[in-house]
Each structure stands twice: as C-alpha cells, then as structure tokens.
DORO-783192 format. One record per residue (C-alpha): residue number from 0; residue in one letter; x negated, y, z. Coordinates in steps of 0.02 Angstrom, whole numbers. Last residue first. Example, Ala and Ser with C-alpha at 12.3 -4.5 7.8 and 13.67 -1.06 7.14 Angstrom:
2
ZAFI,1,S,-684,-53,357
ZAFI,0,A,-615,-225,390
***
This chain:
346
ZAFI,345,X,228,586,1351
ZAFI,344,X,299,443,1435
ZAFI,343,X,121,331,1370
ZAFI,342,X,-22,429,1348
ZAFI,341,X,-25,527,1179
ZAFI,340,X,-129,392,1037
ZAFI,339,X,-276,391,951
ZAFI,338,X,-331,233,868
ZAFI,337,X,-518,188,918
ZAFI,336,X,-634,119,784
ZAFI,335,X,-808,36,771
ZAFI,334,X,-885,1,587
ZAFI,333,X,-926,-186,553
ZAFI,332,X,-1002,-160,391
ZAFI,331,X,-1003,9,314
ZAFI,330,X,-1044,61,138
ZAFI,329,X,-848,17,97
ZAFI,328,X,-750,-45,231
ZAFI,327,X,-807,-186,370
ZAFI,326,X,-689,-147,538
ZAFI,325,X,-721,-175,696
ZAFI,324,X,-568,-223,810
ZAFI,323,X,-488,-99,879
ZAFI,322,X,-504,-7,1030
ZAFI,321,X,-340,102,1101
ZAFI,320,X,-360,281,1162
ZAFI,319,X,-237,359,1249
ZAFI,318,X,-253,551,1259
ZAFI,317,X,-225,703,1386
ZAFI,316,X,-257,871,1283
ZAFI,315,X,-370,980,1406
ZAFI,314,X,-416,1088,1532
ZAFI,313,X,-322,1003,1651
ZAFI,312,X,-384,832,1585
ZAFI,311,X,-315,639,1592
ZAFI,310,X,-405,529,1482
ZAFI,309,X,-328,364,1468
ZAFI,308,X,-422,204,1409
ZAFI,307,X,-382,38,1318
ZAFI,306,X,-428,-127,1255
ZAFI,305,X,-597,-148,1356
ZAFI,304,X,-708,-281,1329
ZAFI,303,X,-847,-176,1272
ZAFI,302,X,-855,-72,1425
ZAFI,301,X,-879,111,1377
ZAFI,300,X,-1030,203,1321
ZAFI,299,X,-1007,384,1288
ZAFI,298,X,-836,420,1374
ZAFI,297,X,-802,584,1352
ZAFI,296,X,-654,551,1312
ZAFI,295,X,-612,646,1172
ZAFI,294,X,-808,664,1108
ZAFI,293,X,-851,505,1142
ZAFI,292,X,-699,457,1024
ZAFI,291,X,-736,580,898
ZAFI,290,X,-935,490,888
ZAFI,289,X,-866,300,893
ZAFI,288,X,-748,351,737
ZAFI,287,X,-550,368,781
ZAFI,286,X,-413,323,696
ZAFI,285,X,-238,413,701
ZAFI,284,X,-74,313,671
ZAFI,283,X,107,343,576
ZAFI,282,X,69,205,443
ZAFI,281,X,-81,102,480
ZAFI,280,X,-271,175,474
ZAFI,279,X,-385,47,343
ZAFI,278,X,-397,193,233
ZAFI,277,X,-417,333,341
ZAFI,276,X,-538,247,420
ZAFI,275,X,-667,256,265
ZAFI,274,X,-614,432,234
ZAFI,273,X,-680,484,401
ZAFI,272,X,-838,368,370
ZAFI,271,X,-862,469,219
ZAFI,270,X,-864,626,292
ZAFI,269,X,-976,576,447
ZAFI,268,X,-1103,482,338
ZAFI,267,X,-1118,677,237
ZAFI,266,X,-1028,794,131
ZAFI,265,X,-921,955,167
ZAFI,264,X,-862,1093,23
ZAFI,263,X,-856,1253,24
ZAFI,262,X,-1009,1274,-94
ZAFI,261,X,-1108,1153,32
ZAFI,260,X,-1077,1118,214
ZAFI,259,X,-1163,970,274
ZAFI,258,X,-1084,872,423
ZAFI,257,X,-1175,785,581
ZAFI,256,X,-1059,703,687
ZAFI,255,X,-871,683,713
ZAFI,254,X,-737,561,616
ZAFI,253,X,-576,577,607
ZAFI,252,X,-438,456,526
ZAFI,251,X,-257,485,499
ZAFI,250,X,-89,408,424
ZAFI,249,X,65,514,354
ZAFI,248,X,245,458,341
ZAFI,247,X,331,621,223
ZAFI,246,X,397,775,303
ZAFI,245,X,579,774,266
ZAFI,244,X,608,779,463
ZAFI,243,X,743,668,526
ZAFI,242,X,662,498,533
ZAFI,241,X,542,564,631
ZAFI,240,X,366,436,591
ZAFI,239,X,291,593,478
ZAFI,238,X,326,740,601
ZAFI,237,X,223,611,739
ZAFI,236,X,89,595,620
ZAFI,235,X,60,754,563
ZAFI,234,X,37,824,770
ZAFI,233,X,-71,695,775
ZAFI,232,X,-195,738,658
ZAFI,231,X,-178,934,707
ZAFI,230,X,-175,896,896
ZAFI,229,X,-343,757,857
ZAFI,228,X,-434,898,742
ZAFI,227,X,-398,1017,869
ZAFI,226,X,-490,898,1010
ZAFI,225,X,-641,877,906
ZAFI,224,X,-685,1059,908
ZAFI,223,X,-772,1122,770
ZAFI,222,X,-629,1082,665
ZAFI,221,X,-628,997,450
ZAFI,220,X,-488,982,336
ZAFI,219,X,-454,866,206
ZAFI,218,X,-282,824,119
ZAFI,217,X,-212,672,39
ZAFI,216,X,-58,638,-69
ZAFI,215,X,-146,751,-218
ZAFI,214,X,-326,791,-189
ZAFI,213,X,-307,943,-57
ZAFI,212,X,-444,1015,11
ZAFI,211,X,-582,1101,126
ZAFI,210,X,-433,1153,239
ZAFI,209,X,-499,1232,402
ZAFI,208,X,-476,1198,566
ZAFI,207,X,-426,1339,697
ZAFI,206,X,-260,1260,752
ZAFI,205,X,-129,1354,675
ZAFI,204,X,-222,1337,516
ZAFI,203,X,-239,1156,512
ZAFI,202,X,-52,1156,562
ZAFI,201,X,-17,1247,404
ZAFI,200,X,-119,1164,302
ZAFI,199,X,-15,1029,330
ZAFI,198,X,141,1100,322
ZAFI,197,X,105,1166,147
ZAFI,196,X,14,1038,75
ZAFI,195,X,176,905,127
ZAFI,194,X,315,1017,64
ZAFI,193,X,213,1059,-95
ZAFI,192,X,183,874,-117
ZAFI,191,X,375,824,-112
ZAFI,190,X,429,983,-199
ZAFI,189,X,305,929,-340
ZAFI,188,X,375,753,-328
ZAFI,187,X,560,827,-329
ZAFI,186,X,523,918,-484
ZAFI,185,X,455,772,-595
ZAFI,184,X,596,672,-536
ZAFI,183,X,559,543,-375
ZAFI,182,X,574,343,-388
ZAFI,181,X,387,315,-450
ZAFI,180,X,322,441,-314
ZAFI,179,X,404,328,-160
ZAFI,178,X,277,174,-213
ZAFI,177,X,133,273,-261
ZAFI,176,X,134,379,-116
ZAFI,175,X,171,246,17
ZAFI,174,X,76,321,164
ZAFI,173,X,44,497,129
ZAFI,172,X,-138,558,181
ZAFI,171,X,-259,642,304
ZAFI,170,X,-436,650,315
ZAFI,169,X,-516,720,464
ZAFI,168,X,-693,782,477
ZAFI,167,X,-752,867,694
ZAFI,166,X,-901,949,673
ZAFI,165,X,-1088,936,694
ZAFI,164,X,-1183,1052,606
ZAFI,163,X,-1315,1027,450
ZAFI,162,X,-1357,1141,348
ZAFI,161,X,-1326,1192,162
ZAFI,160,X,-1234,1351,211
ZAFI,159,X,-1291,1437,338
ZAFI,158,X,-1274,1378,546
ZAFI,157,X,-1270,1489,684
ZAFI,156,X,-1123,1451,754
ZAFI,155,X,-1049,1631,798
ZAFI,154,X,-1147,1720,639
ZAFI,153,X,-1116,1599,518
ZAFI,152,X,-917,1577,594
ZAFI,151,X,-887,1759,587
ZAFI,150,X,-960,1786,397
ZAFI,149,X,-876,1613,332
ZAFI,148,X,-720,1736,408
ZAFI,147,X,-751,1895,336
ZAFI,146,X,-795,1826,165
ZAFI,145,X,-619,1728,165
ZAFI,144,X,-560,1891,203
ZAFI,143,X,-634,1962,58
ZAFI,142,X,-601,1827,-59
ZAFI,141,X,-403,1868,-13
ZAFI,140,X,-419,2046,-39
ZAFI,139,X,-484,2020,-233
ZAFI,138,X,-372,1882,-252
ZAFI,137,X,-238,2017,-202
ZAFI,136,X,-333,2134,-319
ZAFI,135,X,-314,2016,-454
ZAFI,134,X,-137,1978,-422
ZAFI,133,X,-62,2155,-427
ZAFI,132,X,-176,2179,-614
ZAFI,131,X,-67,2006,-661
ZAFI,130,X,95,2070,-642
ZAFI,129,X,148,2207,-732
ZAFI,128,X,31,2180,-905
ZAFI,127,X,60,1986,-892
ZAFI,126,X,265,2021,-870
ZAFI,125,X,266,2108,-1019
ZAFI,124,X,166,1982,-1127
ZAFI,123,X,265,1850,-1033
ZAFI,122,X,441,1956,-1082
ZAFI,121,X,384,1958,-1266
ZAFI,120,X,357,1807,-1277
ZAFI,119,X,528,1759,-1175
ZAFI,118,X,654,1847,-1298
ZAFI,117,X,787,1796,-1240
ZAFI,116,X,733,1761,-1076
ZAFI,115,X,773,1575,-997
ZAFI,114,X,598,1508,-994
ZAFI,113,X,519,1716,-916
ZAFI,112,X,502,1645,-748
ZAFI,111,X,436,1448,-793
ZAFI,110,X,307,1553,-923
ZAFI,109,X,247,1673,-762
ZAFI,108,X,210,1518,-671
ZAFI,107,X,125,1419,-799
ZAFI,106,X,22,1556,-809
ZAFI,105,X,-12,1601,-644
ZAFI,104,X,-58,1354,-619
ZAFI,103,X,-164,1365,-752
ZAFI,102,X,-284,1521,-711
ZAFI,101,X,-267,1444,-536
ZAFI,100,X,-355,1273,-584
ZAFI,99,X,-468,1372,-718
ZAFI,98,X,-525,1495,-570
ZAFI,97,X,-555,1344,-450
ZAFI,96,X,-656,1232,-579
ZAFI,95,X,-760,1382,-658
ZAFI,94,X,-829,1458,-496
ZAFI,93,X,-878,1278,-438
ZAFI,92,X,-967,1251,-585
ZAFI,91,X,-1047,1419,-579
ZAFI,90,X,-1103,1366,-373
ZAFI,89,X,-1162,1208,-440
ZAFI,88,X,-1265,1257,-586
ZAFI,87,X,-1353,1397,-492
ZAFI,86,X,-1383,1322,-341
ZAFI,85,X,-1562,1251,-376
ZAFI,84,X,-1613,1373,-506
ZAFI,83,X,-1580,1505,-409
ZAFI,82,X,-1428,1623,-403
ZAFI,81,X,-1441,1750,-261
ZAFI,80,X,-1633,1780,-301
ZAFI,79,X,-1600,1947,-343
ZAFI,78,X,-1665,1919,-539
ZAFI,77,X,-1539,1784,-526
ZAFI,76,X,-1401,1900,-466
ZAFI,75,X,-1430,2033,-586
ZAFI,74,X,-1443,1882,-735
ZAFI,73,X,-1251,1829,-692
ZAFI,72,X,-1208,2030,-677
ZAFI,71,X,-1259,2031,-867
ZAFI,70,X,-1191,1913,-926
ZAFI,69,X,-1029,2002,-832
ZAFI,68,X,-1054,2164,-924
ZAFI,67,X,-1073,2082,-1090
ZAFI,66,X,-907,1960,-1082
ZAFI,65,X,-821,2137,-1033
ZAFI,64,X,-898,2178,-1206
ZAFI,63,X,-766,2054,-1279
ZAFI,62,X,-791,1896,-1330
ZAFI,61,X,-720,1760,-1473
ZAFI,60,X,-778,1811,-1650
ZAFI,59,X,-862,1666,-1690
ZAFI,58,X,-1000,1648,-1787
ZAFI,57,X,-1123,1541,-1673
ZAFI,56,X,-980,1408,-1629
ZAFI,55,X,-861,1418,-1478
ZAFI,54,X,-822,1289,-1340
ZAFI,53,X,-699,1343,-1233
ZAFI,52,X,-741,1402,-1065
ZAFI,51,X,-784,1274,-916
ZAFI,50,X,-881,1395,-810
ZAFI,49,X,-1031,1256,-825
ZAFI,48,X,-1022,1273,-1024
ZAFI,47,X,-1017,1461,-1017
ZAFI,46,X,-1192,1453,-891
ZAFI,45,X,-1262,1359,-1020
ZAFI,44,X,-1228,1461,-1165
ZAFI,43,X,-1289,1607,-1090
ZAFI,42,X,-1438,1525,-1047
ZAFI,41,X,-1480,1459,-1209
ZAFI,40,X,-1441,1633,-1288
ZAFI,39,X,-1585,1698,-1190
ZAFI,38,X,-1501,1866,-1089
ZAFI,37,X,-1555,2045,-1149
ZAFI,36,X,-1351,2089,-1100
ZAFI,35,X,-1331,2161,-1278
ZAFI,34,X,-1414,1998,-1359
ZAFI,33,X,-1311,1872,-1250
ZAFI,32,X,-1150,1950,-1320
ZAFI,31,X,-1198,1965,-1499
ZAFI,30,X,-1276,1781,-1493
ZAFI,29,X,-1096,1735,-1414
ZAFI,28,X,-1002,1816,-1565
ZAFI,27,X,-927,1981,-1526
ZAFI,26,X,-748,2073,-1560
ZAFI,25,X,-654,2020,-1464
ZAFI,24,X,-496,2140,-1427
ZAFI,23,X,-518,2230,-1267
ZAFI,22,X,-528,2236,-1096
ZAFI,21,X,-524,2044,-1066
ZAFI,20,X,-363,2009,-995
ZAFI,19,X,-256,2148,-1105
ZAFI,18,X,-350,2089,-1255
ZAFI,17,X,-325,1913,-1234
ZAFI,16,X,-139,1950,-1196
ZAFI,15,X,-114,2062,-1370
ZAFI,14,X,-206,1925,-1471
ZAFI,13,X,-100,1787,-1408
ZAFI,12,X,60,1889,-1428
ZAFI,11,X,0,1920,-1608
ZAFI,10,X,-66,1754,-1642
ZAFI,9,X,83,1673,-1591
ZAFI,8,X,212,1769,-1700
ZAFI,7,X,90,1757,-1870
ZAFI,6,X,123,1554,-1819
ZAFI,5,X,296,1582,-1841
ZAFI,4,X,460,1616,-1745
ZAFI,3,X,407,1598,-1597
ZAFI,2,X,437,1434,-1496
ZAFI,1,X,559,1435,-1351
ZAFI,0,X,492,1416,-1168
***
C-alpha cells in the first residue's frame, strides 16, 4: 500500500476507522470508562491486559462508550457466575489471542485488495464501512453454529468442559518443512501451508473429528472414534507419499485415552504422547499408542513377540498393524508403538 501524503493524512483515516469500529470517536480515558460501568479500575485494567489491547496511560483519550457497554457485560457475567475467578483469565486470554489473530489477518486482507487503488486509503476506509458489518454477523453465525455443535456433543457424550473423556488425539505434520520452506517465495510458502490446512481440516471434517489447531507445518485434531482418527491420519499420508498430488509428505501419530477439554483446547498424557510419536513417526507413516492400537484391533494384550497383526472387520476399516520397537521420547521412557498400515493388496 502507498503512504499518505502526511502524517495529518494518517490520522484522519485512522481516526475515521476507529470511529466506524468502535461507535464513535474516543473520547474517554480508561478511569472514565471503568467509572461509568461502576467497575474497579484495577479490574478493568486487567481484563484489557489479558485481551491483549494496547497499553494506554491514565490520561488518554483512547475509548469509546462502546468500551463502557462491554465493561460492563464483562462484570454481568461475573456477577452471573459465568466468569469466575478461576476461568476468568484464561477464557479473556483466549478471547484476545483468536480475535487479534483474525483482526490481523481482515485487515491485512482488505489492504492486499485495495494495494493497487489509486487512492487505496481511501478505498480501505471505504471498503471497512462495506465490508466489515457483513463479516461480523457472519462471525456472529459462525459462533452460533459452533455453539450448536459443543451443544450436541455435551448433551450426546455427556461430558462439560474441563472433564475428562476418552478420545481418539492425532497430531499431524509436514515432513521436511524447514528444509523445502527455505527454497519457497514468501507467497508460495503461504500457498504451501494454506494448501496443506485446508485439506487437512478438510478430511478432519469429513470424518467427524475436529480441528483443535494449526501451529504452522503441523495440525491437531481430535475423534471420538479411534477408527476416524486412523481414515483421517491415513488418508494424509497416502495424499502426501503420491508423487502427483501437491499435497506435501505428511507423518502421523495417535494416541487414545483420557483427554481434558479446556477453552477449546485438549491437554493431558494422551495429548502429549500423540505428539511424542509424531516425532519419532517416519515420512509417509502413522504411529500408534498401546491405547489406539487396542482400540483398532481390539486386541488388548497381544503376544509380545509378535511383529504384525491384521484385523479384518465387516463393520469396519481392515488394518495392518506393525510393532515397533519401544521408543524413549521426551517424559516417556520406553513408550510402546504400532505403525498403522492398510493390509497388504489393498
């Protein structure tokens, strides 16, 4: 994007955005702000500093009365009991991470589509006012769904948040990253990564699972059946090793047990053990824990000396499952692992 012409150009579109995103010009300083919403200024301040906003001093002019209404929602919801003191700092952390991330990535969109305008200030400011009202209440439609759906799988499983359930934890990443990354523009890597988030989730999708994240060349999703995390994990892997298909070389490991859900997010033995095979998982291959490989083959205590078992099913996948050796990784010594093959002609 070109530069204005002057600083007296910035401030003007900047002021004319911030007032179209916040409901008005500022016109408050945070004591102001927590004052009108009968909040302590200490816990205003606090929960500003977990969102992630810029840090302001006592006499700045920097909020709007929209900054009012929302202090206080924040002090509704506590007086409800909905934000305790326990889950209060994480769940307004959590808030403030994913709206700055997508804050970020709108803007930077709508400055890439308004780069070759003549007058592209102008055209953001115009294109902020058109667009970004259509975008809030498809985020708006987009939370509720989400709602809809932690709603259906509370209610069908049982299980709240900040409880354990067993599930089915798969990590899976690009072999090679750093390597094939260094030879790749700055637009070809994001193509590269976009390609790979996109068919991976995807496939998650298709099969039930659900993405928790993406960190980069990895993603993380999480099944409460074992045998869709093994289709999706697979299903990756065999796109990465075709020679044809632009999908990158992918490796896999899975893990099932006991999981803690918490803010959308999964923690627990069984999620790090997951990432722990992962990382020891060769290019193209799927590795199992001792608790997804029960699960698969049902085989709960098998001979010790055995390389390899097929599970044939008609209600069912069919796999091959392969021991390996035990493997000592980080926080685990010794840790048993199956690789997770389709039975041989398949």
């Amino acid at each position: 994007m070109s530069e204005p012409s002057d600083r007296g150009d910035i401030d003007d579109l900047l002021g004319t955005i911030e007032a179209f995103l916040l409901g008005g010009p500022p016109n408050l300083t945070r004591g102001e702000v927590a004052e009108r919403a009968d909040v302590p200024l200490e816990l205003a301040r606090e929960l500003w500093r977990q969102l992630g906003f810029a840090h302001t001093t006592e006499d700045d002019v920097a909020f709007a009365e929209s900054d009012v209404e929302a202090l206080r929602l924040t002090a509704d919801l506590m007086r409800m009991g909905i934000l305790g003191p326990e889950s209060q700092a994480a769940l307004v952390r959590t808030w403030g991470r994913s709206y700055a991330r997508l804050a970020e990535w709108q803007i930077s969109l709508l400055a890439g589509l308004t780069a070759d305008e003549p007058d592209p200030e102008l055209r953001l400011a115009e294109l902020a006012a058109g667009v970004l009202p259509r975008v809030e209440a498809l985020q708006s439609y987009v939370w509720r769904r989400h709602l809809s759906s932690a709603a259906r799988r509370l209610l069908t499983t049982g299980s709240a948040t900040d409880v354990e359930r067993t599930m089915a934890v798969c990590f899976v990443d690009i072999v090679g990253y750093t390597t094939h990354s260094k030879s790749l523009a700055e637009d070809e890597l994001v193509d590269w990564i976009e390609g790979f988030e996109r068919v991976a989730t995807d496939t998650v999708v298709d099969h039930g699972g659900r993405v928790i994240k993406t960190i980069g060349d990895e993603i993380l999703f999480t099944t409460d059946d074992p045998a869709a995390a093994a289709e999706v994990a697979l299903a990756l892997t065999e796109r990465g090793l075709d020679e044809d298909d632009p999908f990158p070389a992918v490796r896999a490991g899975i893990a099932h047990g006991l999981v803690v859900n918490r803010l959308g997010d999964v923690f627990g033995p069984t999620v790090n053990i997951a990432a722990r095979l992962t990382s020891v998982a060769g290019p193209g291959t799927v590795v199992l824990d001792r608790g997804a490989y029960a699960a698969l083959s049902g085989v709960e205590d098998d001979d010790p000396e055995s390389e390899s078992v097929d599970v044939e099913d008609s209600d069912a996948a069919s796999y091959r499952f392969r021991r390996l050796r035990r493997v000592s990784v980080k926080g685990y010594s010794r840790l048993e692992a199956w690789r997770l093959q389709r039975p041989k002609g398949d």
